[in-house]
N, C-alpha and C positions, 0 to 999 in steps of 0.2 A: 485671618482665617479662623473660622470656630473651629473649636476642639471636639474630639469625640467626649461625651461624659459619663461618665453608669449611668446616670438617670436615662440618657436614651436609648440605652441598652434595655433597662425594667419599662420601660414605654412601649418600647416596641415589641416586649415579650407579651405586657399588658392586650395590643393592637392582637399579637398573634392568641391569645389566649378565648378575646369576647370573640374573633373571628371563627372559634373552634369552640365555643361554650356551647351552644345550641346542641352543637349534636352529644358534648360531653354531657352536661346537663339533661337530655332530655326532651327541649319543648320545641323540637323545629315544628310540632303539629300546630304552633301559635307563631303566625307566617308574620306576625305583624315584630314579637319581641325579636323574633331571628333576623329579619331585616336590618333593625335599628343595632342589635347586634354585631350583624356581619358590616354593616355600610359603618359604624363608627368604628368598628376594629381594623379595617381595613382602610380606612384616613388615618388612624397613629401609628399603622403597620408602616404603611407606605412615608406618609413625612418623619419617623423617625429614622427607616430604613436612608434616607438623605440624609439623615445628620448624620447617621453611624460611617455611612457610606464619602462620607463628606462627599456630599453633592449640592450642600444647601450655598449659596448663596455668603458671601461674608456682609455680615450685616442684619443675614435674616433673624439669628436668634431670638428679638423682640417678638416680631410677628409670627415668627414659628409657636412660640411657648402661647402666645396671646391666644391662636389657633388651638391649642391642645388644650388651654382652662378654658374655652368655650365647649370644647368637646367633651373637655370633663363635666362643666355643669347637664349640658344635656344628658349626658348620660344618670346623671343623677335626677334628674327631675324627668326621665323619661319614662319612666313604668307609669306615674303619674298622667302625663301628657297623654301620652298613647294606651291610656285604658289597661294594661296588666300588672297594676301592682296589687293584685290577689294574688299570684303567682310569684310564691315569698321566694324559694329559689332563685328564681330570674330577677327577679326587686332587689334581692341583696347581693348577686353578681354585677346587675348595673350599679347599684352605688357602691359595692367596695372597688370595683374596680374605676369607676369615676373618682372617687377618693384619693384612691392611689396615686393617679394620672392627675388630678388636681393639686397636690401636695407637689410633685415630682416637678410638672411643670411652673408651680409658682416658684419654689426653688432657683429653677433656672432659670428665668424669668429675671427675679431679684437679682442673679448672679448680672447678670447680662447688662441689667439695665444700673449697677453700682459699678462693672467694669470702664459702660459708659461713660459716667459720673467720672472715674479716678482716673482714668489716662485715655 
């Protein structure tokens, strides 16, 4: 059975945080960043909220983490993709907080996938 870990405790605050930037921030008037915002913060809300919650899966932990460093990169290359990275605020909340989330889940990731390896 997976364990609870901090890291998906700071993931899921992360999830709750971009879910909640738009209006802390300022730019829900730009429907496109609040979007990408609210729909990626609310995928690391939710699949963290199953790990915290243990409700994942034993075995998921690969594909779970594989899932969040795909979310992380998008989030990083997303002001790009989606035409607002003039809008240095929001360009720099999507990538530190992709950062974060990319850090956290390669992490556990590596954890997961060396546990597989040793026993």
């Amino acid at each position: 059975m997976a364990t609870t870990r901090w890291q998906d405790w700071i993931k899921l605050l992360l999830g709750l945080w971009l879910v909640a930037s738009p209006w802390v921030l300022g730019y829900t008037l730009y429907h496109t960043a609040t979007a990408n915002a609210c729909a990626v913060g609310a995928a690391l809300t939710l699949s963290n909220f199953m790990g915290v919650a243990k409700l994942n899966a034993p075995g998921q932990e690969v594909f779970k983490e594989t899932g969040h460093i795909a979310l992380a990169g998008w989030l990083i290359i997303s002001p790009y993709a989606l035409d607002f990275a003039s809008l240095q605020n929001v360009t720099g909340n999507a990538v530190a907080t992709g950062a974060a989330t990319l850090v956290l889940a390669a992490w556990q990731l590596l954890d997961a996938l060396l546990a597989k390896t040793s026993g």
